[in-house]
Every structure is written in structure tokens, then in C-alpha cells.
Legacy VTK file of the C-alpha trace (Angstrom):
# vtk DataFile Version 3.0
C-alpha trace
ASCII
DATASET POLYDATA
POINTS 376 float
118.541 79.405 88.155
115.468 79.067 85.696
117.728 77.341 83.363
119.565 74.707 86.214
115.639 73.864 86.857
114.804 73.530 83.012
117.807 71.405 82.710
117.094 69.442 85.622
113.967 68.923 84.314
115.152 67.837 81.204
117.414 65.005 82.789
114.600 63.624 84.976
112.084 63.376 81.912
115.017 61.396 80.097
115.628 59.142 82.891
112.009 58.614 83.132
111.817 58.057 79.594
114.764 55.803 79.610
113.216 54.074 81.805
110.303 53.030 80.665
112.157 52.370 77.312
113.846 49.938 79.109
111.265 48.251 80.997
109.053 48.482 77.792
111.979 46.571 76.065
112.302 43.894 79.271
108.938 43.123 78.874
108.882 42.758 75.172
112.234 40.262 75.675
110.130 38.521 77.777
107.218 37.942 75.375
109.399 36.777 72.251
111.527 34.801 75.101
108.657 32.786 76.524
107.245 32.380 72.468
110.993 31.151 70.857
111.537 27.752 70.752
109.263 27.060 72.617
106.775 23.641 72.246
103.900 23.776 74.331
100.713 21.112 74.645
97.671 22.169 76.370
95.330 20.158 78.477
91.739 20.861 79.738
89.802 18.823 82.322
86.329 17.532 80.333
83.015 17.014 82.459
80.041 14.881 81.008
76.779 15.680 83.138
74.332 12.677 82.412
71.384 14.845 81.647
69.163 12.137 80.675
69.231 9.569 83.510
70.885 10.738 87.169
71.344 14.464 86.267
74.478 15.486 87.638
78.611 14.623 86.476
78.942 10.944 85.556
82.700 11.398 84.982
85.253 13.637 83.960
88.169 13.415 81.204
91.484 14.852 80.261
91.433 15.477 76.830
94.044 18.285 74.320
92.453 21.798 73.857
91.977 21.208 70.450
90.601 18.150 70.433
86.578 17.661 70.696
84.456 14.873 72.859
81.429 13.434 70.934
79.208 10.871 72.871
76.803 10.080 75.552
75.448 7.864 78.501
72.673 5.889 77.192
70.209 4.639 78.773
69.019 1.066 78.175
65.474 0.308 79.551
65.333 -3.497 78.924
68.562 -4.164 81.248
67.935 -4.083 84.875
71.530 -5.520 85.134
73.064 -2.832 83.126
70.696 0.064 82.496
73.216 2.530 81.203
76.119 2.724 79.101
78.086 5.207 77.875
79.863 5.152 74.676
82.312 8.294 73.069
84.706 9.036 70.870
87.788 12.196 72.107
89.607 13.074 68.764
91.583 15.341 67.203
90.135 18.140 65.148
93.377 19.211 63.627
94.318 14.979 63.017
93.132 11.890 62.528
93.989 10.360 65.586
91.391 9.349 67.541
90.261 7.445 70.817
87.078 5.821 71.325
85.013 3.928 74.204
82.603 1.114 73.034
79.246 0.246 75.076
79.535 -2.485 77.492
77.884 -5.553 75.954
76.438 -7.930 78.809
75.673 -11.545 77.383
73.840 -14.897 79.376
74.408 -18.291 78.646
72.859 -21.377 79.981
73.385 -25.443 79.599
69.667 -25.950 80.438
67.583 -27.350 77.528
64.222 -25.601 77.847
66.097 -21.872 78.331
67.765 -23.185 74.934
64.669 -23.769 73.028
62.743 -20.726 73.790
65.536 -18.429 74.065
67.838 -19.393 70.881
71.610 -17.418 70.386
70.754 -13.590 69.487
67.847 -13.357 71.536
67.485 -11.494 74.834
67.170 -12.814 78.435
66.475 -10.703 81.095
68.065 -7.798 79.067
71.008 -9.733 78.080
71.994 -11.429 74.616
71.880 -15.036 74.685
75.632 -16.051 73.454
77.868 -19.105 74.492
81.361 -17.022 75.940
83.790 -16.010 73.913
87.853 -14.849 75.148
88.552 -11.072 74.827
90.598 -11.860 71.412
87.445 -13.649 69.743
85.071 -11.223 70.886
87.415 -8.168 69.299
87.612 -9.823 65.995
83.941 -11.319 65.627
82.099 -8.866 67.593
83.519 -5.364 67.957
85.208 -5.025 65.073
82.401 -6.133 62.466
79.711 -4.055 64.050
81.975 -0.406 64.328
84.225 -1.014 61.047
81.917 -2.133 58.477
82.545 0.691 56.441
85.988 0.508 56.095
87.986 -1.321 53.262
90.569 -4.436 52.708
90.790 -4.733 56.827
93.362 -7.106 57.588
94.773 -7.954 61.128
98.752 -6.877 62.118
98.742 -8.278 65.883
96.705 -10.320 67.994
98.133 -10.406 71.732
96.543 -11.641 74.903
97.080 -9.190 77.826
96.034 -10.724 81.085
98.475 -8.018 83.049
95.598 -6.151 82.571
93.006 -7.761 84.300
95.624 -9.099 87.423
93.958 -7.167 89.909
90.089 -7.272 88.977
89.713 -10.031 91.518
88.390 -12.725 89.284
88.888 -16.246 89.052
87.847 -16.426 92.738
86.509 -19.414 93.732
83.783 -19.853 96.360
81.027 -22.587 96.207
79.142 -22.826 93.556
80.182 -20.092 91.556
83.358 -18.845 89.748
84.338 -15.789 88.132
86.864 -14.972 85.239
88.743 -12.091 83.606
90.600 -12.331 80.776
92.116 -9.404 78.177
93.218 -8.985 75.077
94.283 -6.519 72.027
94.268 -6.487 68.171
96.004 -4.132 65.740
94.555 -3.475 62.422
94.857 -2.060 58.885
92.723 -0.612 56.085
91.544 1.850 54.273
89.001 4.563 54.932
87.981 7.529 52.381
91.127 6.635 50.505
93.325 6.696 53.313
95.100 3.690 55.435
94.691 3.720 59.238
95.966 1.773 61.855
94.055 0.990 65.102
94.492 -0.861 68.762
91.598 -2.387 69.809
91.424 -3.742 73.809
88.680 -5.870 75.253
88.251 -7.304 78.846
86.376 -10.514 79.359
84.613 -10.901 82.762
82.175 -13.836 83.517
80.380 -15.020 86.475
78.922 -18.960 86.779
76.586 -20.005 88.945
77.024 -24.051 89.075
73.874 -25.425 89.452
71.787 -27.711 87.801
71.964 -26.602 84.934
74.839 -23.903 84.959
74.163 -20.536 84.322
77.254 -17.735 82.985
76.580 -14.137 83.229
79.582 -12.466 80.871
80.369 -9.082 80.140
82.963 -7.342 77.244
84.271 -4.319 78.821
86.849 -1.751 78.888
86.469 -1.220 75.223
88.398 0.827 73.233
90.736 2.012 70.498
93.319 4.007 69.460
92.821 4.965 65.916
95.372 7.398 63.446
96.362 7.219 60.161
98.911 4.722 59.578
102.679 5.896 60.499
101.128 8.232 63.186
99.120 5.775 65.615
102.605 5.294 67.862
103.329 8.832 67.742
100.235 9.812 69.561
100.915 7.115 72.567
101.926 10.173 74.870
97.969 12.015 74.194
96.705 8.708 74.217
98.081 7.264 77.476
96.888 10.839 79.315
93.370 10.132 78.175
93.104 7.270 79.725
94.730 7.191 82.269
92.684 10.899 83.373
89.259 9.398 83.297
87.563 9.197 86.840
83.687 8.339 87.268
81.728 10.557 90.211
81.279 8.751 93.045
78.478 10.694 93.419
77.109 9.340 90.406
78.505 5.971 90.674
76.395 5.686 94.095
73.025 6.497 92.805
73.227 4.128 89.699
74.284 1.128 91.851
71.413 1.805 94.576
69.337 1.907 90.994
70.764 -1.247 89.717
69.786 -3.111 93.085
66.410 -1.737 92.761
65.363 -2.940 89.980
67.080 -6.617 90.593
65.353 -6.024 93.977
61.819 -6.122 92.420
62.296 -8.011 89.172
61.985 -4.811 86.552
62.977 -6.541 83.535
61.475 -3.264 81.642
61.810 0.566 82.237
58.540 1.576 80.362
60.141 5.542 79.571
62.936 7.367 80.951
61.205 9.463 83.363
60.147 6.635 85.194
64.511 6.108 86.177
63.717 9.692 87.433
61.488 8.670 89.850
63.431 5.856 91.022
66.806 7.778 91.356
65.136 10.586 93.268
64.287 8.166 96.001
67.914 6.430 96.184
70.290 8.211 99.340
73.089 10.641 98.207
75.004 8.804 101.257
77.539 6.760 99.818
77.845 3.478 102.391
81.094 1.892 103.112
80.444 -1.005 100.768
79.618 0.894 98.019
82.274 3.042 98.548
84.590 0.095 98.762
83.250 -1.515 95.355
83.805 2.299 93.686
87.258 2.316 94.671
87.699 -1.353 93.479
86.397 -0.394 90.504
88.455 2.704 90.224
91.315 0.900 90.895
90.778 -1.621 88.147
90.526 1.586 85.454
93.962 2.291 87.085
95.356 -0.612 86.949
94.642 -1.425 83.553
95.964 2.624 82.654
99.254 1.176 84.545
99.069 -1.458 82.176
98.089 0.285 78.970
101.733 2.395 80.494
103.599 -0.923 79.935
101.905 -1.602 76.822
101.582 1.910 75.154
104.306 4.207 77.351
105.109 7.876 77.900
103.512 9.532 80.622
104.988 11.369 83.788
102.881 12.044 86.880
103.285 15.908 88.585
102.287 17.027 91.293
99.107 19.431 91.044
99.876 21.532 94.257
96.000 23.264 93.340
94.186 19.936 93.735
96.502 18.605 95.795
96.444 15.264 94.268
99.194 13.415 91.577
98.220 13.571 87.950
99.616 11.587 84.948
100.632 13.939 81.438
103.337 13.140 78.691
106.517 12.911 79.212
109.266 14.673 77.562
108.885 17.899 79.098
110.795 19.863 81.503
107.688 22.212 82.938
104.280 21.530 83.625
101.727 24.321 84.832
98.146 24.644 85.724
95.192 26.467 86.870
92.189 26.448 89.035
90.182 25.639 85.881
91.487 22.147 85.582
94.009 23.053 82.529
97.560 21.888 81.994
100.199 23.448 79.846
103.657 21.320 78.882
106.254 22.951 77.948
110.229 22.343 76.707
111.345 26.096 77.392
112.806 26.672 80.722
112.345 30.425 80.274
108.466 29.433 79.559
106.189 31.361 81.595
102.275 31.316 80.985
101.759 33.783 83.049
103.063 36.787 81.189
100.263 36.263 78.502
97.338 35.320 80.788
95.177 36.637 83.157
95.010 33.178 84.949
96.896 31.846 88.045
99.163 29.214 86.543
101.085 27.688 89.006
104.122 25.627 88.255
104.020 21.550 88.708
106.868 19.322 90.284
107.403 15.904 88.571
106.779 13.245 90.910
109.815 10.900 92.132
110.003 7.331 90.283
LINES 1 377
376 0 1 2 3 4 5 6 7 8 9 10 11 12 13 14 15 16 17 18 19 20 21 22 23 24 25 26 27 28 29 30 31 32 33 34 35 36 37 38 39 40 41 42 43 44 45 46 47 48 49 50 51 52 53 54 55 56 57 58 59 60 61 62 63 64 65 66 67 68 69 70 71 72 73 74 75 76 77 78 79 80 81 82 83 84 85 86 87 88 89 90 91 92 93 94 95 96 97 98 99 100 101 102 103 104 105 106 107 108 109 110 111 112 113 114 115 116 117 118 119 120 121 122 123 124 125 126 127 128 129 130 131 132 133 134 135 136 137 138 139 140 141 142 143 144 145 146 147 148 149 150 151 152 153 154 155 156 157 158 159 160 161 162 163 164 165 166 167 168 169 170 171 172 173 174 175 176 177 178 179 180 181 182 183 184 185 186 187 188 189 190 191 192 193 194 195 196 197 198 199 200 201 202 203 204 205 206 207 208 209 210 211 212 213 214 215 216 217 218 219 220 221 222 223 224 225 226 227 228 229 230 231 232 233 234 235 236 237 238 239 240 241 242 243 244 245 246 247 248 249 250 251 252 253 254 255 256 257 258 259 260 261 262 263 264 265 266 267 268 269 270 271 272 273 274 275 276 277 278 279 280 281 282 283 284 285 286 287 288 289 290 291 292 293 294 295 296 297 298 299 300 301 302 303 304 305 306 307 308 309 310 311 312 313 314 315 316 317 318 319 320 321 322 323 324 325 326 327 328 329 330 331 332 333 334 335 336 337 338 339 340 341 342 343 344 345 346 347 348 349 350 351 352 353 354 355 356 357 358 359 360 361 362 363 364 365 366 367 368 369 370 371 372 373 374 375
């Protein structure tokens, strides 16, 4: 009897060991299975919080876990029209590929005589620069490229290419009496050498103007949606996938967007032409509303729009990206294509991945939650 119960005893401790073995092994099949062959890319959901002017998230970004954002809203105190810009670059700290968003350059010109005299080309009216127009293909090659490239070497220009797809839906070139509005667009390709290596960058511009025909006419023009793509040379196309996702992830605050507009009007409102310090924009945002009206809300969205519009265009231009389903957020977002699974968390995070058998749960503590890709 004692030795039937020592025996049984025996068997039960080698099942149980067996077992355990076995589920020990599983799990261990599982790891190296979700690790072979398997590429993965890794997304995370970047928040800038305008600390110096309205104090809470200006916009947020989509940018590679191992890549950095450097850059800043600034705040300009001598442009009622425009008294903030933001300007940033999102690169690579592994690479030399590279994105970057220039400051919005607002410009006045005038056909009246006396404005001519005492305000000459360079100087500054009402905040702006005095400058005759320029199209978006001028204005890349005479104006942003010579003031952020002049330390590079033996630049020389590869493409020059109008784009007005992009601008199709900004809603200029309306005409109503008296005034008239424009939008043009426009990209530029270049080469040279920096710290002994060749590069190769995109630039885009978008030219938008408003005249006001009377006697004398008067243009109000703005250079905006500037940026580049930058890598060394040979890997500039091979980065359209992290490129396209950038772009085409950045969303302003509404929130945000609200309070600098009611700001804006403000000081139009009651002729500031100078902010004396930036504490004083304190004072004046903490008396704006956080309601959002219907207008404002309907110029956000327009504007919104426009930033996806041109991202639909940049698509044509520069393509490879899918949009998924983010069944978290409840809401479509756009990543690279060329991958059969997409997951992500409540932390705003996105892994890719070409392994079926991929699973980022099994090494994390985090929810990940699988994404569909969205019908064509």
C-alpha cells in the first residue's frame, strides 16, 4: 500500500513536472516565435504644450520611437497679425534623415508712393516685411533656402515643380469686390554637401495672398506650410513611408487654436502693433472664452482640412501610407504601408509589424490591441 501511494506520488510529480516543462517550453516558442523574422517599427504620439504663450497643448505629432523632436512656438511681439510661430525639426537619432517645419513668414506690399518712401523693401509694416510677392518656387529658392542652408556646400538644384494640387481646396482665388485672394504651391529638390557628406532634400512652400483693391492696392502675403525632407543622398526616397506618417499625424488643439484666434482679433481689434513682454499675451489670453463658437470652429476645421488635404497630396507626391482603424480612439489613422499587423495602446503608440505570429503582448505589460486596415 505505502509503496502504490509512493508510486502514485511519483507519477503525479512527473506529470506535474512534465507539465510545466511543457508549458515552460510553449511559452519560450512563443518568445523566439514572436522575435524571428520579425520587422517591427514603432510609433509614439508627440505633444508640444506652448509653455510660453497660451499654456496648454498647441498640437500633437506622430513621430518613430527613436527619433527626437527639437523646436518651439515662438512668440513674435511686433506681429499682431501673426504673433506666434512655431518652427521644429523631428529626426532620426540613429540616421540622417530628417523633417523640418519653417516659421511662417507674413510679408505686405503696397502700390502707394508715400508707404514706398518711408517704408522701403526689408523694412517692417505693421509687423510684416515690406516685399513685392513672390510664387512658392521663387520664394523656396531666394528666400528659404539661403537663410536655413548657408552652411552647406556646392548646393545645386535637381527639380523644381509647381504643385497647385496642393493648395485646390484652401479656398483661394475667390473673388468678391474689391478684394482677391490666391494660393499657389510649389517644391524644389536639392544637392550638396554637408560635413563631408552629400544630402538630398524636398523643400515645399505654399503661397497665399490677400488684395485689397483700392486706391492704391494693398497685398497681404504669407509663405506657409514649410518644410523639408532631408537624408543623405540615396536614402531621402527610402524614408517616404516615416515621412508621409509625420505629416500626415500632425493635428493642432482646437483648444489652443481658439484662444490664439480670439488673441489675434484682439489685438487687430485695438491696433497693438507691439506686445511690450510676454506676460502681457498672458493677460490677454486669460480673458479670451475657452468656448469655441461655431465660426471659429468652422475656420479650425477649414484649416485642418487644408493640412489634410495637402498630406493627401504630399500621398500623391511622396506615397506609402495605409490608414487602420484605431478601435481605442475610435478614429482612422494613417501609418506605412507594407505591413500585415498594426497594434496600439492607450498611450498613443503604434507598433508595425510583417510577422503574422507577432504578438506585443507576450513581452509587455501594456494593452495592445490589434488594428484593422481600413477599406480603399
Amino acid at each position: 500500500m505505502e509503496k502504490a501511494l509512493i508510486l502514485s506520488l511519483l507519477v503525479f510529480l512527473l506529470i506535474s513536472f512534465s507539465n510545466n516543462g511543457c508549458a515552460k517550453d510553449s511559452k519560450q516558442d512563443k518568445k523566439q516565435d514572436n522575435q524571428q523574422n520579425n520587422q517591427i517599427t514603432k510609433f509614439k504620439t508627440f505633444k508640444y504644450i506652448d509653455k510660453d504663450g497660451i499654456g496648454i497643448e498647441a498640437f500633437q505629432v506622430l513621430i518613430p520611437t527613436d527619433w527626437k523632436f527639437d523646436g518651439k512656438i515662438y512668440w513674435v511681439l511686433d506681429n499682431p497679425a501673426m504673433p506666434a510661430v512655431s518652427a521644429f525639426k523631428i529626426s532620426n537619432t540613429n540616421g540622417s534623415e530628417e523633417i523640418e517645419a519653417f516659421p511662417n513668414q507674413m510679408y505686405f506690399w503696397t502700390t502707394n508712393p508715400l508707404i514706398q518712401m518711408t517704408k522701403p523693401v526689408g523694412s517692417r509694416y505693421f509687423g510684416a516685411e515690406v516685399r513685392q510677392q513672390m510664387d512658392p518656387l521663387g520664394f523656396i529658392q531666394n528666400v528659404v533656402i539661403p537663410k536655413t542652408r548657408n552652411n552647406v556646400a556646392n548646393l545645386r538644384i535637381i527639380e523644381k515643380k509647381p504643385t497647385p494640387e496642393l493648395v485646390k481646396q484652401l479656398g483661394a482665388g475667390q473673388q468678391t469686390p474689391g478684394v482677391t485672394t490666391t494660393a499657389d504651391a510649389g517644391k524644389i529638390r536639392v544637392e550638396y554637401q554637408l560635413n563631408g557628406k552629400l544630402y538630398e532634400e524636398v523643400f515645399f512652400a505654399v503661397i497665399e495672398s490677400i488684395t485689397f483693391y483700392t486706391t492704391p492696392a494693398n497685398t497681404n502675403w504669407i509663405g506657409d506650410y514649410l518644410l523639408s525632407f532631408k537624408a543623405e543622398k540615396g536614402k531621402l526616397d527610402a524614408s517616404t513611408k516615416t515621412f508621409q506618417t509625420i505629416v500626415n499625424s500632425f493635428r493642432i488643439n482646437p483648444q489652443w487654436f481658439n484662444k490664439y484666434n480670439q488673441l489675434v482679433e484682439y489685438l487687430i481689434r485695438n491696433q497693438i502693433q507691439h506686445i511690450q513682454a510676454i506676460g502681457q499675451i498672458s493677460r490677454m489670453i486669460s480673458q479670451t472664452s475657452n468656448e469655441i463658437s461655431d465660426m471659429m470652429m468652422e475656420s479650425y476645421q477649414n484649416r485642418q482640412s487644408a493640412y489634410d488635404r495637402i498630406s493627401e497630396n504630399f500621398s500623391q507626391t511622396i506615397r506609402g501610407v495605409d490608414s487602420y482603424y484605431n478601435p481605442i480612439e475610435q478614429k482612422n489613422i494613417e501609418l506605412p504601408s507594407g505591413y500585415d499587423n498594426a497594434w496600439t495602446n492607450s498611450l498613443g503608440e503604434y507598433i508595425l509589424s510583417d510577422n503574422p505570429n507577432y504578438n506585443p503582448n507576450i513581452e509587455s505589460n501594456l494593452n495592445w490591441q490589434r488594428m484593422d486596415l481600413k477599406p480603399q
